[in-house]
Chimera marker file (.cmm) of the C-alpha trace (Angstrom):
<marker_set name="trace">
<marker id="1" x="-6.155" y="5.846" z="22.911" r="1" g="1" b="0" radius="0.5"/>
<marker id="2" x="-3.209" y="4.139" z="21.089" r="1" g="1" b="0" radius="0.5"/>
<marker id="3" x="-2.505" y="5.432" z="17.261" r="1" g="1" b="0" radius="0.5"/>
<marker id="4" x="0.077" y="3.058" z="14.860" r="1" g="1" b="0" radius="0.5"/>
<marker id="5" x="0.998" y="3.522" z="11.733" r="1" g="1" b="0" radius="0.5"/>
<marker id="6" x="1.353" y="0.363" z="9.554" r="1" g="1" b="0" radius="0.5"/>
<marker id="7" x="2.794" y="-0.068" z="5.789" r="1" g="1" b="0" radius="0.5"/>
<marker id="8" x="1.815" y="-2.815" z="3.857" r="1" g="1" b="0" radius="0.5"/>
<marker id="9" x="2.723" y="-3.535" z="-0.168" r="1" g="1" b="0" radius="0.5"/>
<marker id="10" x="2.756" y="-5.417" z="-3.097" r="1" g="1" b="0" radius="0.5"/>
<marker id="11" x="5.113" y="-5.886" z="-6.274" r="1" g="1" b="0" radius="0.5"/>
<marker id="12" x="4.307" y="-6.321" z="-9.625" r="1" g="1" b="0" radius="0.5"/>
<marker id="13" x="6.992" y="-7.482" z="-11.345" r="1" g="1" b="0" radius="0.5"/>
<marker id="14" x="7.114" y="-5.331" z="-14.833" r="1" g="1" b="0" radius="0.5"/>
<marker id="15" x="9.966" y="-6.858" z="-16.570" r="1" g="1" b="0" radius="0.5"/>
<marker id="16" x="11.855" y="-9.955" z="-15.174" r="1" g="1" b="0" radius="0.5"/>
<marker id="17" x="14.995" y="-9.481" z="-17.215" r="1" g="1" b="0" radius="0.5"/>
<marker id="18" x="15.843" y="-5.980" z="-16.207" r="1" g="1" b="0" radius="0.5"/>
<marker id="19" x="14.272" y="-5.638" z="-12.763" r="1" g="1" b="0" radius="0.5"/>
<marker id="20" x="11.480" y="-3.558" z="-13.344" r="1" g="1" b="0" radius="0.5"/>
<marker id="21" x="8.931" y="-3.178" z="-10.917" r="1" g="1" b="0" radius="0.5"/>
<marker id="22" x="5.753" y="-1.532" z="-9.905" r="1" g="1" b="0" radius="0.5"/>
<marker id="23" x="4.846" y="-0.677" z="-5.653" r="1" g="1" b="0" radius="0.5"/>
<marker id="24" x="1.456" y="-0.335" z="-4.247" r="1" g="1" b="0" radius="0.5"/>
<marker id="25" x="2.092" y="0.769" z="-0.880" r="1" g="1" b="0" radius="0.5"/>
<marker id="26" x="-1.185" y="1.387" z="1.707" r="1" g="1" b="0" radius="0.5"/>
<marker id="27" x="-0.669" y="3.290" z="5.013" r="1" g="1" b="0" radius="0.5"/>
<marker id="28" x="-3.529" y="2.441" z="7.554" r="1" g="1" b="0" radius="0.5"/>
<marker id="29" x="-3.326" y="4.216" z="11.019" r="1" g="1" b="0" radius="0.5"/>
<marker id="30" x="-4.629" y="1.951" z="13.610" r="1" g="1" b="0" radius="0.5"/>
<marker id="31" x="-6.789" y="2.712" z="16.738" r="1" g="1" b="0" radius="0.5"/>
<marker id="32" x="-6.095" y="1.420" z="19.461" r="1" g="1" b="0" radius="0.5"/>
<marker id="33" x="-9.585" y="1.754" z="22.049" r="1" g="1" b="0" radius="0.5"/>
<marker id="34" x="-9.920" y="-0.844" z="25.093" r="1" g="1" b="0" radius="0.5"/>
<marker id="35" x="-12.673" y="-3.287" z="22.835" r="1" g="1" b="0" radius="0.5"/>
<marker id="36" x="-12.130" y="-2.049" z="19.993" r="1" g="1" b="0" radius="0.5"/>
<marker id="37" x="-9.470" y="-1.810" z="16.951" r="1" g="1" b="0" radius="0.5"/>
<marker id="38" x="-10.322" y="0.141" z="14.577" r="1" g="1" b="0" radius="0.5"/>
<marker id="39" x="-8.275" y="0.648" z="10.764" r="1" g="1" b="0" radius="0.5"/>
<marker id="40" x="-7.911" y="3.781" z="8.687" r="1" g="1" b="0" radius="0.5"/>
<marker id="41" x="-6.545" y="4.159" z="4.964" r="1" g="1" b="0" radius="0.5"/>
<marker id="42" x="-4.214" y="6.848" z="5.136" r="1" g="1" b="0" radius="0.5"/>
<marker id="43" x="-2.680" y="7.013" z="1.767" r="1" g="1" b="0" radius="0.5"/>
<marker id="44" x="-2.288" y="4.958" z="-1.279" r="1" g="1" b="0" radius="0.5"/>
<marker id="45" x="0.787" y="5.104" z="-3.569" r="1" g="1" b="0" radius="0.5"/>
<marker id="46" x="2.119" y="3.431" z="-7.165" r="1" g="1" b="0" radius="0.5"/>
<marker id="47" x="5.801" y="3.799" z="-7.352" r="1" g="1" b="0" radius="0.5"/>
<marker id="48" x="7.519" y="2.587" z="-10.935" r="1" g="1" b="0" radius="0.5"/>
<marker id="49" x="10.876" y="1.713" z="-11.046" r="1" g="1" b="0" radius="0.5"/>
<marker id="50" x="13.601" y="-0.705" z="-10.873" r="1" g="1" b="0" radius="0.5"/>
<marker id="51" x="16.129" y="-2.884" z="-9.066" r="1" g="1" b="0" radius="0.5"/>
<marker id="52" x="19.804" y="-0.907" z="-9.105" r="1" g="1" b="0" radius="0.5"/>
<marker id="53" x="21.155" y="-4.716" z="-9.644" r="1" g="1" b="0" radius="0.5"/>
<marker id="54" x="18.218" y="-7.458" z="-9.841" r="1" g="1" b="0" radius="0.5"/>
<marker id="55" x="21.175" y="-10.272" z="-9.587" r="1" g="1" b="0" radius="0.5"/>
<marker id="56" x="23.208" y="-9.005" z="-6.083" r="1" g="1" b="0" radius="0.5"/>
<marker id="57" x="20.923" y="-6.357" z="-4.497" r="1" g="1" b="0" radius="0.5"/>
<marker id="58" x="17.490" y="-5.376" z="-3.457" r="1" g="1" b="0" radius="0.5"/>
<marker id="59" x="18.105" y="-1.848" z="-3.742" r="1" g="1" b="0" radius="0.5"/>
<marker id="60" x="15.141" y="-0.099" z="-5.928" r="1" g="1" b="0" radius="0.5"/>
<marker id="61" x="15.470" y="2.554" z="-8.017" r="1" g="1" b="0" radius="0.5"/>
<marker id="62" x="11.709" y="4.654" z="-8.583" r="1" g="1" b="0" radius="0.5"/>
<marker id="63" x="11.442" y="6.915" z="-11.460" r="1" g="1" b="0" radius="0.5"/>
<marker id="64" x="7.122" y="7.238" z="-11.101" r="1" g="1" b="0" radius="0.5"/>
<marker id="65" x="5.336" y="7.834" z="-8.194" r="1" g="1" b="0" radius="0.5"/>
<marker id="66" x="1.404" y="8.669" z="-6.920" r="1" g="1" b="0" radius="0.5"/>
<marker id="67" x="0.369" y="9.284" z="-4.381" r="1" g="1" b="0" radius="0.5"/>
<marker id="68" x="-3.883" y="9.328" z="-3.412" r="1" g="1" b="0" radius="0.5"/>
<marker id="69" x="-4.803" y="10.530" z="-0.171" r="1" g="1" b="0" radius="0.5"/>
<marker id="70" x="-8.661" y="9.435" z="0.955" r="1" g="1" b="0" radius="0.5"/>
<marker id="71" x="-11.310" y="12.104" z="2.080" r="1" g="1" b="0" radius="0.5"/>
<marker id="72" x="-13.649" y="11.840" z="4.530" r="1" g="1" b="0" radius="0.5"/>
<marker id="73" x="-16.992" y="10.640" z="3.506" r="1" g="1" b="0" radius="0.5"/>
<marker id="74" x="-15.986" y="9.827" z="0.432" r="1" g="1" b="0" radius="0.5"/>
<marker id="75" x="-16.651" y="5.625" z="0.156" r="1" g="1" b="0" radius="0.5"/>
<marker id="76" x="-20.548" y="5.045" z="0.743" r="1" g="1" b="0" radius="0.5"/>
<marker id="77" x="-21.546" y="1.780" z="3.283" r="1" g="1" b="0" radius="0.5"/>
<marker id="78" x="-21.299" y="-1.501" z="1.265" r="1" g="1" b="0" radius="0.5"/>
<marker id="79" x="-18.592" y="0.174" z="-1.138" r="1" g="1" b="0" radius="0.5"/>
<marker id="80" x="-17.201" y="-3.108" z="-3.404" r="1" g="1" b="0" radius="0.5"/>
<marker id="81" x="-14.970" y="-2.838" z="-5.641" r="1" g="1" b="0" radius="0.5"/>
<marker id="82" x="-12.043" y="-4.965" z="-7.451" r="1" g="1" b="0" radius="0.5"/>
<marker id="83" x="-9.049" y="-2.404" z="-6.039" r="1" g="1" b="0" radius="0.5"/>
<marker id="84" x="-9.508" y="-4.733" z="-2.836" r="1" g="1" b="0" radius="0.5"/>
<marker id="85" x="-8.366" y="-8.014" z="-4.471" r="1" g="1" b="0" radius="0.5"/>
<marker id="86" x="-5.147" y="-8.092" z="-4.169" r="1" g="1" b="0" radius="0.5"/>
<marker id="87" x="-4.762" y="-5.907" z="-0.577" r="1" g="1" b="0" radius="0.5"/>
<marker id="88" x="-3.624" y="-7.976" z="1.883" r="1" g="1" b="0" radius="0.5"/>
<marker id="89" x="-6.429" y="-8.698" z="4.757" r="1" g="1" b="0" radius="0.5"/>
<marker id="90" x="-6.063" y="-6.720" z="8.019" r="1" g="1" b="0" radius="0.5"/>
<marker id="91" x="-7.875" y="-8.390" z="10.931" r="1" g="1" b="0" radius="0.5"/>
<marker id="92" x="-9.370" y="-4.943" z="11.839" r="1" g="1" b="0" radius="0.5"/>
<link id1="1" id2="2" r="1" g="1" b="0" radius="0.2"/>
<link id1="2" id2="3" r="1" g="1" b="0" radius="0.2"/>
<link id1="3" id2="4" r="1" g="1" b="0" radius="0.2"/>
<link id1="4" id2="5" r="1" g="1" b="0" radius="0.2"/>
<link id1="5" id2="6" r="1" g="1" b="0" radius="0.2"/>
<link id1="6" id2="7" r="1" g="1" b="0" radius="0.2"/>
<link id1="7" id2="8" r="1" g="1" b="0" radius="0.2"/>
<link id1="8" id2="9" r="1" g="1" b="0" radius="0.2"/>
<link id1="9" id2="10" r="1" g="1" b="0" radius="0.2"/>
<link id1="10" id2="11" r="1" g="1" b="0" radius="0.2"/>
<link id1="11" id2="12" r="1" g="1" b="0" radius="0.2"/>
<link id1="12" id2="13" r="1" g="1" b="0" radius="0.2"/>
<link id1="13" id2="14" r="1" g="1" b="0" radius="0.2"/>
<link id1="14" id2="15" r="1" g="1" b="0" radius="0.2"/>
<link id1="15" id2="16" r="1" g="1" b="0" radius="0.2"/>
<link id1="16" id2="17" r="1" g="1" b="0" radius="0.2"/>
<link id1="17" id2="18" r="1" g="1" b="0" radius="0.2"/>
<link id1="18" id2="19" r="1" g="1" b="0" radius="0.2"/>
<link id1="19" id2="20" r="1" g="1" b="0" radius="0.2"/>
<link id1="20" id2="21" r="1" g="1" b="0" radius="0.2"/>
<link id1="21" id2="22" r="1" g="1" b="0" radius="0.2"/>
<link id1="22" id2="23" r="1" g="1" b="0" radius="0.2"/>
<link id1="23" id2="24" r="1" g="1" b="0" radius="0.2"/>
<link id1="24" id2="25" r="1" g="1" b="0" radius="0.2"/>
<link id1="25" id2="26" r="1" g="1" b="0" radius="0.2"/>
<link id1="26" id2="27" r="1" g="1" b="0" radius="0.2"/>
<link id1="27" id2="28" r="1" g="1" b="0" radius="0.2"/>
<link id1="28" id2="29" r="1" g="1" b="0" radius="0.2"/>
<link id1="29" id2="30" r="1" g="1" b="0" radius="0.2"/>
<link id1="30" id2="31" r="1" g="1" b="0" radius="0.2"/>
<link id1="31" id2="32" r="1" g="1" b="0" radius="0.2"/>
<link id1="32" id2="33" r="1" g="1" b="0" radius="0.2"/>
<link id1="33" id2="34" r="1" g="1" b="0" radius="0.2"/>
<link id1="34" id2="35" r="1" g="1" b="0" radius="0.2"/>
<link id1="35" id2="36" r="1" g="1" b="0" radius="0.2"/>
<link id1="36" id2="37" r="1" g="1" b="0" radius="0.2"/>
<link id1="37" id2="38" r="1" g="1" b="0" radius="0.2"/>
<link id1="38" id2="39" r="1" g="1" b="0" radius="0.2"/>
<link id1="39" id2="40" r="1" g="1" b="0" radius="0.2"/>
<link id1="40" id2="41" r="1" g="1" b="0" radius="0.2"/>
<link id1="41" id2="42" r="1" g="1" b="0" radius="0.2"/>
<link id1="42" id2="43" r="1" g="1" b="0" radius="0.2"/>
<link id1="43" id2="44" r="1" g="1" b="0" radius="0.2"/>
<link id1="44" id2="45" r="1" g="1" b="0" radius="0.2"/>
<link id1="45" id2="46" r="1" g="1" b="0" radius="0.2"/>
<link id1="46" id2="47" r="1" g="1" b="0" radius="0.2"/>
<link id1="47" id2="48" r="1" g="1" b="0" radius="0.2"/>
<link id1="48" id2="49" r="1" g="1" b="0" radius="0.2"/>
<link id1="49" id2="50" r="1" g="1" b="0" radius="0.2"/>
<link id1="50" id2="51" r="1" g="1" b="0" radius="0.2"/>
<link id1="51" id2="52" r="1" g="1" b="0" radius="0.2"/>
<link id1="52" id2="53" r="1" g="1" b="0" radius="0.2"/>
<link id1="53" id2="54" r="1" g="1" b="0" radius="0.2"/>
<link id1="54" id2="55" r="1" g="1" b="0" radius="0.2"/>
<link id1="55" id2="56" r="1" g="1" b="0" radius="0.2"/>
<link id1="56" id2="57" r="1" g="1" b="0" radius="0.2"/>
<link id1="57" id2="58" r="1" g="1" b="0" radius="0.2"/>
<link id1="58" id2="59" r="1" g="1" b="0" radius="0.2"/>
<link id1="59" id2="60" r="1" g="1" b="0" radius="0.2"/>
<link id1="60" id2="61" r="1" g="1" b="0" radius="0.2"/>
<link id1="61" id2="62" r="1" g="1" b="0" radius="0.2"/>
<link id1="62" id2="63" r="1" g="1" b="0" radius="0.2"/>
<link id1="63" id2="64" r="1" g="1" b="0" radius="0.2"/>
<link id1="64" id2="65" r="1" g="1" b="0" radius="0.2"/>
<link id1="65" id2="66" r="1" g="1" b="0" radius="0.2"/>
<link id1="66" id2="67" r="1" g="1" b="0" radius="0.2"/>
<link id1="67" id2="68" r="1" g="1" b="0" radius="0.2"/>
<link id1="68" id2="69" r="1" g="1" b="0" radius="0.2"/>
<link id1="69" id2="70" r="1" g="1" b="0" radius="0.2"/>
<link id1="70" id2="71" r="1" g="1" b="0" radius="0.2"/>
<link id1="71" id2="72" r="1" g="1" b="0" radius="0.2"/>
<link id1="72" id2="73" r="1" g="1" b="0" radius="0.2"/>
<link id1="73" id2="74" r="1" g="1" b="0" radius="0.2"/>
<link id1="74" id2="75" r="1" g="1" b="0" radius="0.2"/>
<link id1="75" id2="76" r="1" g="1" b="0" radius="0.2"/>
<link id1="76" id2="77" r="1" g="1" b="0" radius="0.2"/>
<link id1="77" id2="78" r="1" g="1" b="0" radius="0.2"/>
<link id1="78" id2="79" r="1" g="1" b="0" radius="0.2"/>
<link id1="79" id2="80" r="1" g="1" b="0" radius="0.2"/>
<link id1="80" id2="81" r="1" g="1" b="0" radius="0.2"/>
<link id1="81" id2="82" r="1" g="1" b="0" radius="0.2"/>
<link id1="82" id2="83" r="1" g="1" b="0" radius="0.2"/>
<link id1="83" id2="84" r="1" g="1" b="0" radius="0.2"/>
<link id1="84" id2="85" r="1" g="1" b="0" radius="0.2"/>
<link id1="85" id2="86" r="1" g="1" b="0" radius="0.2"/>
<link id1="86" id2="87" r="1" g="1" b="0" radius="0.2"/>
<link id1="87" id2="88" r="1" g="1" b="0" radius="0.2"/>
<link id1="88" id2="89" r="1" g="1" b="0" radius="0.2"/>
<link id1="89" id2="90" r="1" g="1" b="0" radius="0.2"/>
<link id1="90" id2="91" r="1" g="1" b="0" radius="0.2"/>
<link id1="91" id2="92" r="1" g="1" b="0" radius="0.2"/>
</marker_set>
């Protein structure tokens, strides 16, 4: 069995004018089984910050980070809820 790690994320711009920014990064290890492809949250993290120079760089700056970590048998079967808007779709 094949294991990959995969990073996905999304920006929320904060403030336009001075580069702020907020990350919400999602770490899903993927399975790999002959048939069968299987996706695992990993870990969940808001970073706050900034761009170093929003006009010339991409380089960020965070000054705020979190970091959530799932447990095991801790979403029930049929678990909705709005914190999957905005996540990207994995074809899982």
């Amino acid at each position: 069995m094949q294991k990959t790690l995969e990073t996905w994320f999304t920006d929320v711009i904060r403030n336009k004018w001075q580069g702020g920014i907020e990350r919400h990064s999602y770490i899903f290890e993927r399975s790999l089984v002959p048939g069968l492809n299987v996706c695992q949250l990993k870990e969940y993290k808001i970073q706050i910050g900034q761009y170093m120079n929003p006009a010339k760089s991409c380089q960020l700056l965070f000054s705020e980070e979190q970091v959530f970590l799932p447990r095991k048998n801790t979403f029930r079967i049929g678990f909705k809820s709005n914190f999957f808007e905005d996540v990207p779709l994995l074809d899982c």
